[in-house]
C-alpha positions as CSV (number, residue, x, y, z in Angstrom):
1,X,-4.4,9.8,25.1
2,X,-4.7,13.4,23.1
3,X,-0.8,12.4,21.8
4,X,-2.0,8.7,21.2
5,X,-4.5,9.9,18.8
6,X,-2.7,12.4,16.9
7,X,0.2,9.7,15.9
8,X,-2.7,7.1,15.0
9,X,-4.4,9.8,13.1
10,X,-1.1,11.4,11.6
11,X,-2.0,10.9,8.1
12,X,-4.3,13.6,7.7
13,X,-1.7,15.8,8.1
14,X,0.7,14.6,5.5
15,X,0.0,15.1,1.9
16,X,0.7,11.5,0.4
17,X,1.4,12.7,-2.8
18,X,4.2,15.1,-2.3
19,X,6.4,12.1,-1.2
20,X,6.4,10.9,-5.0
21,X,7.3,14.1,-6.3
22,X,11.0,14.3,-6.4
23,X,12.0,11.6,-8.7
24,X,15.1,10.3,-10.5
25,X,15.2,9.7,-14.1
26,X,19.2,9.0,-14.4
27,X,18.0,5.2,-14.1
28,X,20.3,4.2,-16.8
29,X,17.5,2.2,-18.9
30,X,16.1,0.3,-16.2
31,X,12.5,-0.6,-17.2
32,X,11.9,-3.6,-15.1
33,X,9.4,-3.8,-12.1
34,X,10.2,-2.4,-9.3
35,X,8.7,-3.9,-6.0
36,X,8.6,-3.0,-2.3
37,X,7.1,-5.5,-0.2
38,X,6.2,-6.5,3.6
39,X,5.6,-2.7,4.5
40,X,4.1,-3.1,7.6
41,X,1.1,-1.0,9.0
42,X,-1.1,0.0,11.5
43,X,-4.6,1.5,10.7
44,X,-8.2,1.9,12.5
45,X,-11.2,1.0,11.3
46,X,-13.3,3.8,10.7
47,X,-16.2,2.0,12.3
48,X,-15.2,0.2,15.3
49,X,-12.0,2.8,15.8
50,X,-10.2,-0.9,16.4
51,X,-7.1,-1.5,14.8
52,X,-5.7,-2.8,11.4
53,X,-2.2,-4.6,11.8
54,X,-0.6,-5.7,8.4
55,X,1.2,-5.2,5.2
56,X,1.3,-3.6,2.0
57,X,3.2,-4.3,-1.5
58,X,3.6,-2.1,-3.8
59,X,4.9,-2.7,-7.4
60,X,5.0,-0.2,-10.5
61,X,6.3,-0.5,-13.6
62,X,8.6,2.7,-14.6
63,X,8.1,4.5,-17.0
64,X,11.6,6.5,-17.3
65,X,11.7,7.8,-13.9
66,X,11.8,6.3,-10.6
67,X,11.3,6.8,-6.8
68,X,13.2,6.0,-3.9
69,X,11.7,3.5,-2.0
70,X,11.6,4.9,1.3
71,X,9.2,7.3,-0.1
72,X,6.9,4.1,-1.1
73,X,6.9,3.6,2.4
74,X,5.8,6.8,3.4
75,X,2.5,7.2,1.3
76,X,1.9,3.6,2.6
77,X,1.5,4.7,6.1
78,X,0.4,7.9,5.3
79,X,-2.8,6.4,4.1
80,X,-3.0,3.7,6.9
81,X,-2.8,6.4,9.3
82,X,-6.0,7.4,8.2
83,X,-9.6,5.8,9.1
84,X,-10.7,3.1,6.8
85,X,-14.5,2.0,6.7
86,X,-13.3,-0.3,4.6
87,X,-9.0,-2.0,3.3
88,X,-10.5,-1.7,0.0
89,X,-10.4,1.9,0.3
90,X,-6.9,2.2,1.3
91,X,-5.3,-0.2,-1.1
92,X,-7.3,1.7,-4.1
93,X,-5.8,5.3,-2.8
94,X,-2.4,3.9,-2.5
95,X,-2.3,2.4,-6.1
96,X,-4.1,5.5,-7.2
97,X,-1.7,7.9,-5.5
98,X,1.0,6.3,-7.3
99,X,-0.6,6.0,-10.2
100,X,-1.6,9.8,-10.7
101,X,1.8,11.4,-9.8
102,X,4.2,8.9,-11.0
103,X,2.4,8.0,-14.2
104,X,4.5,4.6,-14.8
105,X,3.3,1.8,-16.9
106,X,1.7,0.0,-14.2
107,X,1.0,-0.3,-10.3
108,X,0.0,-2.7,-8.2
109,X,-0.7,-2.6,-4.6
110,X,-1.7,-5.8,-2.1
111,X,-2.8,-5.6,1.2
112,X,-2.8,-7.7,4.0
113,X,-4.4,-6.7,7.5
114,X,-6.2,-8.1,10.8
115,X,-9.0,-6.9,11.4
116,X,-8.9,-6.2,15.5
117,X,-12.8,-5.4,15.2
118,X,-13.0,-9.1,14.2
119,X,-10.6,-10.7,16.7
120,X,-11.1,-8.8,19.4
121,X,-15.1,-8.3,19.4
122,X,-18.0,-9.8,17.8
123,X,-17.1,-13.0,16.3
124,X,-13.7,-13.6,17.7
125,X,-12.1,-15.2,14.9
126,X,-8.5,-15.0,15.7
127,X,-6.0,-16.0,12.9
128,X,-8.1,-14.6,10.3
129,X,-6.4,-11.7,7.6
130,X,-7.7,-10.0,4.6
131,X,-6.1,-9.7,1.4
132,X,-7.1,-6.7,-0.9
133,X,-5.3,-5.7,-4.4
134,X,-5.6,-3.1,-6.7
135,X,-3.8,-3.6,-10.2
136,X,-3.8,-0.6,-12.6
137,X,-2.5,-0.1,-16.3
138,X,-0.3,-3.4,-17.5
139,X,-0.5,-4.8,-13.8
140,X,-4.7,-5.3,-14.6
141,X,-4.2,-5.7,-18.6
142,X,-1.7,-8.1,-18.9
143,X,-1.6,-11.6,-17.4
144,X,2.2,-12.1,-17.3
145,X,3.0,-8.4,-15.7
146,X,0.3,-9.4,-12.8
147,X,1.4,-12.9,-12.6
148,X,5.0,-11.4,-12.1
149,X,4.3,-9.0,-9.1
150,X,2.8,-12.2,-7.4
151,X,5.3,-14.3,-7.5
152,X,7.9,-11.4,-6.5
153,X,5.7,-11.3,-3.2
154,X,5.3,-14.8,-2.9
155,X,9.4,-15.1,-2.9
156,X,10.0,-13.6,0.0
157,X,7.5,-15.8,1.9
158,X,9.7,-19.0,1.7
């Protein structure tokens, strides 16, 4: 049970942020977005300790240096292996951690999860999800840019 718990709860010992750090600006030009989606998760709910099953996307908009994606991955699940009282929290300190070290034009971050403490328990709504977003610099300002990283999620659903 002890090793159970300290996988679930693995992300407190990893430092999200020092995944972003080694980047590569060689990127001849490219200034498009860049988007990783489907990255799938599994959290716990800070108040029930039941568990979160989902995705995340994550799009940002370069700003002359890029990441390898893998490492998008990483500060994903670092975060979700983290309580959450609420999704809202972890899709704000995914964005934001992407945000603060990469410092690209724009990030935006969706997530989907089911809520086990709602399935499970209590009301016993089954097929139920949540969707959270955060959108920061041009993926909040501008229309187009946000309008972009949906469909680019979208696409892969059909």
């Amino acid at each position: 049970m002890a090793e159970a718990y300290g996988d679930w709860f693995s992300g407190y010992r990893e430092d999200p942020r020092a995944y972003l750090e080694r980047t590569f600006e060689e990127v001849a030009g490219y200034d498009e977005m860049i988007v990783l989606r489907d990255i799938e998760y599994e959290s716990h709910c800070e108040h029930h300790m039941a568990p979160i099953i989902g995705r995340v996307h994550v799009g940002y908009l370069p700003d002359g240096k890029v990441v390898g994606i893998s490492k998008l991955a990483r500060v994903v699940e670092t975060y979700a292996r983290r309580f959450h009282k609420v999704q809202e929290k972890m899709t704000a300190q995914i964005a934001q951690c992407i945000q603060e070290v990469l410092h690209p034009l724009g990030v935006g971050v969706v997530v989907e999860g089911v809520h086990e403490c709602m399935t499970t328990r209590g009301i016993h709504k089954r097929g139920v999800s949540m969707v959270t977003s955060k959108m920061l610099g041009s993926f909040r300002e501008d229309a187009r840019t946000r309008a972009e990283f949906l469909r680019f999620i979208e696409s892969g659903r059909r």
